[in-house]
Each structure stands twice: as structure tokens, then as C-alpha cells.
Gaussian input, Z-matrix of N, CA and C with variables (Angstrom, degrees):
# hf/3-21g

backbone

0 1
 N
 C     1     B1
 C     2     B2     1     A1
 N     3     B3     2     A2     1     D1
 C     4     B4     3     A3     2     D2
 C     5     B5     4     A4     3     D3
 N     6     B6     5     A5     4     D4
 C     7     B7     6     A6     5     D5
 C     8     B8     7     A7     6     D6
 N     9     B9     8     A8     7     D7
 C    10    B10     9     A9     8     D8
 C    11    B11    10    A10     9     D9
 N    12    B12    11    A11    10    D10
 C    13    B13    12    A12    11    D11
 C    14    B14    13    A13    12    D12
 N    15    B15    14    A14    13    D13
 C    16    B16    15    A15    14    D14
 C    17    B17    16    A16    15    D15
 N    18    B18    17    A17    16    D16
 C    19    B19    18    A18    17    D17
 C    20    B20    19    A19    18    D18
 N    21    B21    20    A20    19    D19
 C    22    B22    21    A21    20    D20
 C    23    B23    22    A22    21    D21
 N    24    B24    23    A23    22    D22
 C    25    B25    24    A24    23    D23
 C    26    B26    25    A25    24    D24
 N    27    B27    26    A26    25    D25
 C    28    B28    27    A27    26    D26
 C    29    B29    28    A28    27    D27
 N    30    B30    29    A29    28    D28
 C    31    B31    30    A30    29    D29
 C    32    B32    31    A31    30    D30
 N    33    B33    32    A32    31    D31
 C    34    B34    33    A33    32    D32
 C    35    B35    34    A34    33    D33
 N    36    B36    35    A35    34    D34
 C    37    B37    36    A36    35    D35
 C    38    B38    37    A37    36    D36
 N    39    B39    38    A38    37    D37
 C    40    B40    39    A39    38    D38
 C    41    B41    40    A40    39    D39
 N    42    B42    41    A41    40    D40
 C    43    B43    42    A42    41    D41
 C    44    B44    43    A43    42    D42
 N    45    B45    44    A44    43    D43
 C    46    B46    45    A45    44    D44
 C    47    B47    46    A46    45    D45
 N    48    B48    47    A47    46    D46
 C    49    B49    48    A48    47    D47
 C    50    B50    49    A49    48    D48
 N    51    B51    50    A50    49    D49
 C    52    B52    51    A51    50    D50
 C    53    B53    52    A52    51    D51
 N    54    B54    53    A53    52    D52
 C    55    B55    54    A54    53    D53
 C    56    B56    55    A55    54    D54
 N    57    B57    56    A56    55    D55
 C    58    B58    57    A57    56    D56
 C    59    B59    58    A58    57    D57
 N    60    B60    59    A59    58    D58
 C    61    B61    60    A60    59    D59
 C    62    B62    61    A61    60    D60
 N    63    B63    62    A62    61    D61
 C    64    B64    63    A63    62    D62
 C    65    B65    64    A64    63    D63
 N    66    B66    65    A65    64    D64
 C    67    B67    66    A66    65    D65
 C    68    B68    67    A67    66    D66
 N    69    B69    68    A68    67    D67
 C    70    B70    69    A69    68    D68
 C    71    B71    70    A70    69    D69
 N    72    B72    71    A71    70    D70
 C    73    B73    72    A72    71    D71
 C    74    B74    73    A73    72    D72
 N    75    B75    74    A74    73    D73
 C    76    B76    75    A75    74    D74
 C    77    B77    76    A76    75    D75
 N    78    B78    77    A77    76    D76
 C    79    B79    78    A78    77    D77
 C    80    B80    79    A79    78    D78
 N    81    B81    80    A80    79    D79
 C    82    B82    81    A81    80    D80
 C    83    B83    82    A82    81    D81
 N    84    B84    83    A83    82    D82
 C    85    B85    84    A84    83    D83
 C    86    B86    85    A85    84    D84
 N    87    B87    86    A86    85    D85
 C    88    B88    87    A87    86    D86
 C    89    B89    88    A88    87    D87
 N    90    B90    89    A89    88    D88
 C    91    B91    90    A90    89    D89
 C    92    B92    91    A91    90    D90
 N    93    B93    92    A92    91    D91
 C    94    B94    93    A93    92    D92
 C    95    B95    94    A94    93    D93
 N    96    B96    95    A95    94    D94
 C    97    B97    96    A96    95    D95
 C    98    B98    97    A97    96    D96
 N    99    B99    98    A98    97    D97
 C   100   B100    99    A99    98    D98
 C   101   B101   100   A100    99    D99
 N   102   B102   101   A101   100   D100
 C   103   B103   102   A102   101   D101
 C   104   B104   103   A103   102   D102
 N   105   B105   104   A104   103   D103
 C   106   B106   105   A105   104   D104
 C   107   B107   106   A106   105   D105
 N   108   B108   107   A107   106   D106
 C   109   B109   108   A108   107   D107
 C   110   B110   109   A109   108   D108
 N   111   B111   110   A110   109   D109
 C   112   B112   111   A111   110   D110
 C   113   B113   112   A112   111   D111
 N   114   B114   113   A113   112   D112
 C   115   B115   114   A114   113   D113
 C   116   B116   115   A115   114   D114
 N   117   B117   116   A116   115   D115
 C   118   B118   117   A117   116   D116
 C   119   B119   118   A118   117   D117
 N   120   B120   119   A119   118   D118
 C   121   B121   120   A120   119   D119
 C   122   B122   121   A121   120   D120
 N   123   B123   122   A122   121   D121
 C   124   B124   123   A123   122   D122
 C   125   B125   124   A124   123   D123
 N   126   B126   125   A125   124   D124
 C   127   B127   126   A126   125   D125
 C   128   B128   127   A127   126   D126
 N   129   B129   128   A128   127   D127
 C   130   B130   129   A129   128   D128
 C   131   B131   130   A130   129   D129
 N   132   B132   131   A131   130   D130
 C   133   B133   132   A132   131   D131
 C   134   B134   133   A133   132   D132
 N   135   B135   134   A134   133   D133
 C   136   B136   135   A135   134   D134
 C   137   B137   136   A136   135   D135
 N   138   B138   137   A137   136   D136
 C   139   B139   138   A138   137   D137
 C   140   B140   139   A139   138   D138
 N   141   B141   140   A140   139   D139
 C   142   B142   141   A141   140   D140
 C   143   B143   142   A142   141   D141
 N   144   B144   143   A143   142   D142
 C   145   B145   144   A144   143   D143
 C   146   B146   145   A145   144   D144
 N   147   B147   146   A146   145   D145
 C   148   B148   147   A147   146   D146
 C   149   B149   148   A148   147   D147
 N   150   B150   149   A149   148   D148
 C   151   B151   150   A150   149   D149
 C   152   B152   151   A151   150   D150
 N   153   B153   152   A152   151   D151
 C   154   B154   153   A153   152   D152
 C   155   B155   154   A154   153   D153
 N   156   B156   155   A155   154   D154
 C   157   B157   156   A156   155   D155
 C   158   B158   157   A157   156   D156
 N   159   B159   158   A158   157   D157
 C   160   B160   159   A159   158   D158
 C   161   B161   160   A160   159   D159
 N   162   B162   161   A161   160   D160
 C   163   B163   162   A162   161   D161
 C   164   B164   163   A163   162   D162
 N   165   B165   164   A164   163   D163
 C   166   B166   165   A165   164   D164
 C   167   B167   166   A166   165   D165
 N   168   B168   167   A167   166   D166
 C   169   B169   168   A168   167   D167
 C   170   B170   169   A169   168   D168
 N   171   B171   170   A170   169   D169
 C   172   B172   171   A171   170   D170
 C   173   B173   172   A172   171   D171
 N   174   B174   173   A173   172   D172
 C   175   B175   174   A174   173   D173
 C   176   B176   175   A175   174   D174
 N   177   B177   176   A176   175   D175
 C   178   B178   177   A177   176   D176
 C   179   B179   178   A178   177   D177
 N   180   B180   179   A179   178   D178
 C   181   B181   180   A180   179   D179
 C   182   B182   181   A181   180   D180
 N   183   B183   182   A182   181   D181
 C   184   B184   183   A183   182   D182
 C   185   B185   184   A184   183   D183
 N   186   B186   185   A185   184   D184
 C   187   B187   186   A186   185   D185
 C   188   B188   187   A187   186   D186
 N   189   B189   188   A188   187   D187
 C   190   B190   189   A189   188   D188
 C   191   B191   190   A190   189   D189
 N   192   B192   191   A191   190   D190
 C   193   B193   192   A192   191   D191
 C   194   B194   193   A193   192   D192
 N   195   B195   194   A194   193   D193
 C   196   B196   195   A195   194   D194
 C   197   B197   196   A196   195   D195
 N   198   B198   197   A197   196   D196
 C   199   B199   198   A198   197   D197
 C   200   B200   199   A199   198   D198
 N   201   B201   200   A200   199   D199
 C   202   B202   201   A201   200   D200
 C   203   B203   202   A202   201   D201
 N   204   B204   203   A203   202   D202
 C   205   B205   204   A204   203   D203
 C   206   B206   205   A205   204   D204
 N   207   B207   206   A206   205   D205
 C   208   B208   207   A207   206   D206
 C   209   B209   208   A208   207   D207
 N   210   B210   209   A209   208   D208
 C   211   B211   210   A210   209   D209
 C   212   B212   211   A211   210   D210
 N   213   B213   212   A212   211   D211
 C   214   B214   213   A213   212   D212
 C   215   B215   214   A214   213   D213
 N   216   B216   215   A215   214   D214
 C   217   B217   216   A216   215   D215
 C   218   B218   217   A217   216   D216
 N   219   B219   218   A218   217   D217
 C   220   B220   219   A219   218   D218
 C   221   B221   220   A220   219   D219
 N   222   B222   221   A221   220   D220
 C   223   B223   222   A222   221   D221
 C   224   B224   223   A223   222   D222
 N   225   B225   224   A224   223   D223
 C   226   B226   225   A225   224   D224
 C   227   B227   226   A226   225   D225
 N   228   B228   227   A227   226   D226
 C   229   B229   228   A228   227   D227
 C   230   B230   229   A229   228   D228
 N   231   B231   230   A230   229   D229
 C   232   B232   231   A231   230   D230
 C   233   B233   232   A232   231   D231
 N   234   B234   233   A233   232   D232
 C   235   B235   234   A234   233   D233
 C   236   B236   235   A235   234   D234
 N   237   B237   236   A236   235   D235
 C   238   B238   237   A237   236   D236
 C   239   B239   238   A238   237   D237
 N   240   B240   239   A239   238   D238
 C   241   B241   240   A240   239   D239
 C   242   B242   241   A241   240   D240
 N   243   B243   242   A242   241   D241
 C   244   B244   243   A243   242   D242
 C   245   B245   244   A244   243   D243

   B1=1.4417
   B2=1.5229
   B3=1.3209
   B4=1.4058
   B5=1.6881
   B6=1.0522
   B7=1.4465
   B8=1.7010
   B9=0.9886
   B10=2.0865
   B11=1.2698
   B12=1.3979
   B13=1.3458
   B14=1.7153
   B15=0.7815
   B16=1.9668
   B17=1.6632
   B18=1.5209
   B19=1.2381
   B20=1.9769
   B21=1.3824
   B22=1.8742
   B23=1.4917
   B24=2.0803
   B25=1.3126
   B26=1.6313
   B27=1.5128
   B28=1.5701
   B29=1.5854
   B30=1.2147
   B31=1.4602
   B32=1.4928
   B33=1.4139
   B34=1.1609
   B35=1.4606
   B36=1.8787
   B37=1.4453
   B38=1.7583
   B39=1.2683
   B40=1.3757
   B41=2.0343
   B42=1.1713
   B43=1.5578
   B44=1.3755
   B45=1.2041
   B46=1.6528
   B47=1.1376
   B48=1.3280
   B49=1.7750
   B50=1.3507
   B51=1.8065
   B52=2.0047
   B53=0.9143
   B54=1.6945
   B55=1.6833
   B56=1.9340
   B57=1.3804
   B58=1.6430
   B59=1.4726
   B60=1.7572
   B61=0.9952
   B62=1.4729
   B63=1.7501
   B64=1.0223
   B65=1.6888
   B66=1.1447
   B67=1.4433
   B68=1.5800
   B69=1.3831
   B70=1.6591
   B71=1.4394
   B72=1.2300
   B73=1.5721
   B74=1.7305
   B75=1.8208
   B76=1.5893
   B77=1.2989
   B78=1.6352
   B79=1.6208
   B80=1.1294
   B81=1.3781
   B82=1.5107
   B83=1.2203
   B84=1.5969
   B85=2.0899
   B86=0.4369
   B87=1.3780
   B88=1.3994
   B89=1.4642
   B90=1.5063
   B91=1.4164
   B92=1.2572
   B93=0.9092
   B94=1.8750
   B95=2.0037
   B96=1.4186
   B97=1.8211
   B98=1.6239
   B99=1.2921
   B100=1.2532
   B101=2.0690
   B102=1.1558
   B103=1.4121
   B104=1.4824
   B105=1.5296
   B106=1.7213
   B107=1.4301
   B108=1.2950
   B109=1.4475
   B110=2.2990
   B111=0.5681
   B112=1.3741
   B113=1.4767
   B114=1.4671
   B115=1.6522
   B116=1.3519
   B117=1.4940
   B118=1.7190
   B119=1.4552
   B120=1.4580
   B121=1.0918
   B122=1.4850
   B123=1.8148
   B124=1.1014
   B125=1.3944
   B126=1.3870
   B127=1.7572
   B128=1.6660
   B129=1.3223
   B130=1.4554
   B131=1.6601
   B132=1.8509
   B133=0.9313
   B134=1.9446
   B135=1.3994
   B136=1.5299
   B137=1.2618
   B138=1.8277
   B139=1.1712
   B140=2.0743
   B141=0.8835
   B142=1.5425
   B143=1.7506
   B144=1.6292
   B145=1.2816
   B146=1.3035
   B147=1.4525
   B148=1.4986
   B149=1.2627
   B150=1.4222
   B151=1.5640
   B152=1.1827
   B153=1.3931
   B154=1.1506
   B155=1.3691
   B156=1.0760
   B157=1.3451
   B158=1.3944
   B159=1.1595
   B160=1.3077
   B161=1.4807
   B162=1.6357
   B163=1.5303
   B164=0.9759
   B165=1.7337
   B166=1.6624
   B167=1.5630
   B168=1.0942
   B169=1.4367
   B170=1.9646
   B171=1.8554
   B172=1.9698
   B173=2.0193
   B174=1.3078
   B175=1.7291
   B176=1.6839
   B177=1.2813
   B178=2.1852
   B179=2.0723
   B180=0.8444
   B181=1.6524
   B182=1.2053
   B183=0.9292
   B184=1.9827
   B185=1.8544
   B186=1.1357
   B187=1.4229
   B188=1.1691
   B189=1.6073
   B190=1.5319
   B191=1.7655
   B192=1.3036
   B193=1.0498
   B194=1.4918
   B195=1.7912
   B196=1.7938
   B197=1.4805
   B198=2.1272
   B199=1.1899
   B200=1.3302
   B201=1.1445
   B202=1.5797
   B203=2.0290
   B204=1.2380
   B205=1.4236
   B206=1.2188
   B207=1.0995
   B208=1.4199
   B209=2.0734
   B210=1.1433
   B211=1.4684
   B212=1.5840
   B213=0.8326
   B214=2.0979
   B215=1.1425
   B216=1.5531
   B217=1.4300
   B218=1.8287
   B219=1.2920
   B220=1.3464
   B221=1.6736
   B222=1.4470
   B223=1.9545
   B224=1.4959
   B225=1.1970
   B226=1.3470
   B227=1.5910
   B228=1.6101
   B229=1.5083
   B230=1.1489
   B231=1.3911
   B232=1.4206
   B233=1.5924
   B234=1.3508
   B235=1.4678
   B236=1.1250
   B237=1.4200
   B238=1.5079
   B239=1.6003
   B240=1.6798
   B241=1.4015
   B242=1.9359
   B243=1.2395
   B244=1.6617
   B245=1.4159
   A1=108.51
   A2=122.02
   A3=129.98
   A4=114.45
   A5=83.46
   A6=85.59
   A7=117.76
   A8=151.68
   A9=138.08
   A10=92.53
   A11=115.52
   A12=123.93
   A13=120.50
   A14=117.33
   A15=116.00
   A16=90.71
   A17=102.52
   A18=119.65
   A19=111.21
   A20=89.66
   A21=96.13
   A22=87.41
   A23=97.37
   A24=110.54
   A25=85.77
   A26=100.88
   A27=96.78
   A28=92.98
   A29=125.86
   A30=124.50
   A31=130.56
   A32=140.43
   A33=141.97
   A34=120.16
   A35=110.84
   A36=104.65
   A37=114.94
   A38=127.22
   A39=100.02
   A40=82.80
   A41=112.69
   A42=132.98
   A43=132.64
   A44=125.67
   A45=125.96
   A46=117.93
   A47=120.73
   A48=120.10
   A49=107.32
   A50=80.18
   A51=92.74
   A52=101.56
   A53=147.77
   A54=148.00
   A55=85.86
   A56=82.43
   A57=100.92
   A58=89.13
   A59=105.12
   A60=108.39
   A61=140.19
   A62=120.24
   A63=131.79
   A64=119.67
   A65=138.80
   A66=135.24
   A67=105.67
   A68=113.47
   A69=110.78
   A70=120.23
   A71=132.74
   A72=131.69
   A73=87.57
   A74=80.79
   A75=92.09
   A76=124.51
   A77=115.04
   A78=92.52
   A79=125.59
   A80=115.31
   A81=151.81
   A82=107.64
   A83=113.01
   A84=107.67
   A85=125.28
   A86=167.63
   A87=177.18
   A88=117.98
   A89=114.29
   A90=103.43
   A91=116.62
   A92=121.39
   A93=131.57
   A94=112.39
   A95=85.38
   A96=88.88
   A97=106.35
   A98=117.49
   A99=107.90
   A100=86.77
   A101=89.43
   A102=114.88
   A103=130.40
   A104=123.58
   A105=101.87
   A106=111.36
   A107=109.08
   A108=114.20
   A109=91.78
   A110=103.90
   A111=108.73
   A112=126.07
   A113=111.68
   A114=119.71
   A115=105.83
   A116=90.88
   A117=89.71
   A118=106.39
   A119=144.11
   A120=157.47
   A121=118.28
   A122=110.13
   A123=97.27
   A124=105.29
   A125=119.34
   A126=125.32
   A127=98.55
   A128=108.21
   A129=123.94
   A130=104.85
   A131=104.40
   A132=106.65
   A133=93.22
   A134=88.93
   A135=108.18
   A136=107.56
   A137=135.68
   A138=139.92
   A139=134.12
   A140=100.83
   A141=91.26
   A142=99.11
   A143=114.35
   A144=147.63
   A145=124.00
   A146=99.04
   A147=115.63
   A148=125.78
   A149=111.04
   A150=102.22
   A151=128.62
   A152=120.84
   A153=146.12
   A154=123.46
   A155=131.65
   A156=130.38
   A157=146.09
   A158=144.00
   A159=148.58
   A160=112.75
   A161=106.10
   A162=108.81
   A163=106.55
   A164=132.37
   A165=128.13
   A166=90.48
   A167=102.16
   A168=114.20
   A169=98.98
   A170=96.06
   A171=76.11
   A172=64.55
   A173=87.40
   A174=105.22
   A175=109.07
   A176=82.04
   A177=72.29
   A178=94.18
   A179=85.88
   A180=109.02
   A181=144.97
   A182=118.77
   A183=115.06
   A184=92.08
   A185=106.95
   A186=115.45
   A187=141.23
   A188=115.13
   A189=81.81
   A190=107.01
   A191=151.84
   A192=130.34
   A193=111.30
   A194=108.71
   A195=74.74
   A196=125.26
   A197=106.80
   A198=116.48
   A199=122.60
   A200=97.08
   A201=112.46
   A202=106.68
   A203=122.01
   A204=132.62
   A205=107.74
   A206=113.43
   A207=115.75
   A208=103.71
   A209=118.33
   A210=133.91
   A211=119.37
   A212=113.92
   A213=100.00
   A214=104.55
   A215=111.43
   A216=103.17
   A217=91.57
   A218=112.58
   A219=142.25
   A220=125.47
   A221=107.75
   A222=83.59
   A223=130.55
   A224=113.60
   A225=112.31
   A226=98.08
   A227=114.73
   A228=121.04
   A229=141.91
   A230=143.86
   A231=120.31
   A232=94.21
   A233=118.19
   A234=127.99
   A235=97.68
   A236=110.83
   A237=119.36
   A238=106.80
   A239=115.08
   A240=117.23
   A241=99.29
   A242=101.64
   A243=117.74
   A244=129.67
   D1=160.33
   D2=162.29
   D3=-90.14
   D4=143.34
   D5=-171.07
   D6=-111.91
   D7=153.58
   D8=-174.87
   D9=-145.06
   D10=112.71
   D11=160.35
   D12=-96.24
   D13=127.34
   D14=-169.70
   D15=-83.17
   D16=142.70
   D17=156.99
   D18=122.65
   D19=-164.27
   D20=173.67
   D21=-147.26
   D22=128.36
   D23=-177.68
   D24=-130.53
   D25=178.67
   D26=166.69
   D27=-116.93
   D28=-3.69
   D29=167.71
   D30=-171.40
   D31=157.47
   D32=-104.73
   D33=167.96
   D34=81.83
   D35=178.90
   D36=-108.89
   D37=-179.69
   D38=-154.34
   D39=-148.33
   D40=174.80
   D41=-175.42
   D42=-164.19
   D43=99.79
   D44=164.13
   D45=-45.66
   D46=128.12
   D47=177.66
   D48=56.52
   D49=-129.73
   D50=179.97
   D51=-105.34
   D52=37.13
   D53=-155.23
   D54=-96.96
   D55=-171.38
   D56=-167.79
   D57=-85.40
   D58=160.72
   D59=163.12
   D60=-127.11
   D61=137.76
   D62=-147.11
   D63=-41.69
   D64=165.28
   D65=170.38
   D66=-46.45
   D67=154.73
   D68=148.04
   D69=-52.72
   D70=142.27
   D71=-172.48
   D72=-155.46
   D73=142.01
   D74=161.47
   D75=-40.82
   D76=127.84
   D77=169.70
   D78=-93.85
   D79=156.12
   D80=-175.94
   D81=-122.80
   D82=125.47
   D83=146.33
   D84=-71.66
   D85=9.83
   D86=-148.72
   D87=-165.63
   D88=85.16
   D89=178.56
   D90=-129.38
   D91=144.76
   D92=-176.86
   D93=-76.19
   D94=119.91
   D95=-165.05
   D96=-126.28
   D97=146.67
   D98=-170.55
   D99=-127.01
   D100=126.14
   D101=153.01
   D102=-43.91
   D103=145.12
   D104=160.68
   D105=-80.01
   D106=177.56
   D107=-144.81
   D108=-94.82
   D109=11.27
   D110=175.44
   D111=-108.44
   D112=126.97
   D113=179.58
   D114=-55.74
   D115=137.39
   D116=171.55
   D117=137.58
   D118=152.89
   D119=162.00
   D120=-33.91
   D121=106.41
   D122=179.92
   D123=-136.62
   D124=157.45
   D125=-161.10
   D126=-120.47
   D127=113.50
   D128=163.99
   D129=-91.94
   D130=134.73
   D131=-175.27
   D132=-114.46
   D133=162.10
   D134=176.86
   D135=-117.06
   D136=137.45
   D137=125.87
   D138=-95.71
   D139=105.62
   D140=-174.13
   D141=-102.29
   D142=157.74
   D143=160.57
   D144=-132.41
   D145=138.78
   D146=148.08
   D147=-164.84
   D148=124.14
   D149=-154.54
   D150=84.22
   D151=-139.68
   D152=147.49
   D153=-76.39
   D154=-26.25
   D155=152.45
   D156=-76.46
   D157=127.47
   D158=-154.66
   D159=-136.84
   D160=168.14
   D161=179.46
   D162=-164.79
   D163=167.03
   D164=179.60
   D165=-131.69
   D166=177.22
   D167=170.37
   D168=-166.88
   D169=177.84
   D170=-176.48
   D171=-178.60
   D172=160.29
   D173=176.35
   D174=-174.72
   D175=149.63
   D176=-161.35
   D177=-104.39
   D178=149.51
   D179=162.67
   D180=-113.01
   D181=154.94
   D182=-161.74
   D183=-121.11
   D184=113.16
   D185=156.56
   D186=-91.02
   D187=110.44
   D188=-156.45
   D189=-142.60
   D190=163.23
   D191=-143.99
   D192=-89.24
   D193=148.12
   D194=-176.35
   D195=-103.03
   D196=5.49
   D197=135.07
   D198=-161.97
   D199=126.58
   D200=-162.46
   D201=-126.03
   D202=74.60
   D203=177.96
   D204=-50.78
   D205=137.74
   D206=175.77
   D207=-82.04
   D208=-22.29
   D209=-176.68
   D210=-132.11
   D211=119.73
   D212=166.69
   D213=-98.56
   D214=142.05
   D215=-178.85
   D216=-117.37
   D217=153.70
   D218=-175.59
   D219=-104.65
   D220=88.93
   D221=173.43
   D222=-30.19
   D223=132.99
   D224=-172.43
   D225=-111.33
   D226=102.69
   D227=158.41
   D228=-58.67
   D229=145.75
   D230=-176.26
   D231=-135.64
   D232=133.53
   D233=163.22
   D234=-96.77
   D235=139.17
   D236=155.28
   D237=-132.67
   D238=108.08
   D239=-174.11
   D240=-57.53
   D241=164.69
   D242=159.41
   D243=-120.54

């Protein structure tokens, strides 16, 4: 997913759920985030710095498949020798 964080930080680490969380990294608004691999509601957390000042942020997401059939259906051929 893409991710948009508002503001000016000088840095910016980030977390799925309750998972570990990533190194400090330059910040960017725009950052490329990968999800866990499972459908279902998931909450990315934000930390930003600069200075002495700090901030969190967090927003949840819905994952969800983008196709997942409940059935496949199959042409069904018919030979008939002569």
C-alpha cells in the first residue's frame, strides 16, 4: 500500500498491528508499505521526529482479496468419436 503522512519530520518509523518496529528512516510522505499477508483489518502505526518534538499517528485497513472465487468453473468438452 501507499502510505501519506501530513507534516515535516526529519524522521519516521512505522508498524503493522502489534509487530516490531521498523528502523528510524528519513522521512518521506509518501511511503511504500507492505501489509501482512492475511485478509482482514490491519492498523499501521506511525512515529515521526524532529528535534525535540514528536508525534504518532495509526489508521486501520481492510485487506481484502482482489479475487478469491468461491468455485472455478471449467469448460466442459465433449468428444464424440465417429
Amino acid at each position: 500500500v501507499s502510505l501519506y503522512i501530513y507534516g515535516e519530520w526529519n524522521e519516521v518509523r512505522l508498524r503493522n498491528d502489534d509487530g516490531p518496529w521498523t528502523e528510524w528512516q528519513p522521512f518521506q510522505q509518501t511511503i511504500t508499505w507492505t501489509l501482512p499477508a492475511q485478509v482482514g483489518e490491519h492498523t499501521v502505526y506511525a512515529e515521526m521526529r524532529q528535534g525535540s518534538l514528536s508525534a504518532a499517528s495509526e489508521d486501520s485497513i481492510i485487506l481484502t482479496p482482489a479475487f478469491l472465487p468461491e468455485r472455478l468453473y471449467l469448460p466442459l468438452l465433449f468428444y464424440t468419436p465417429q
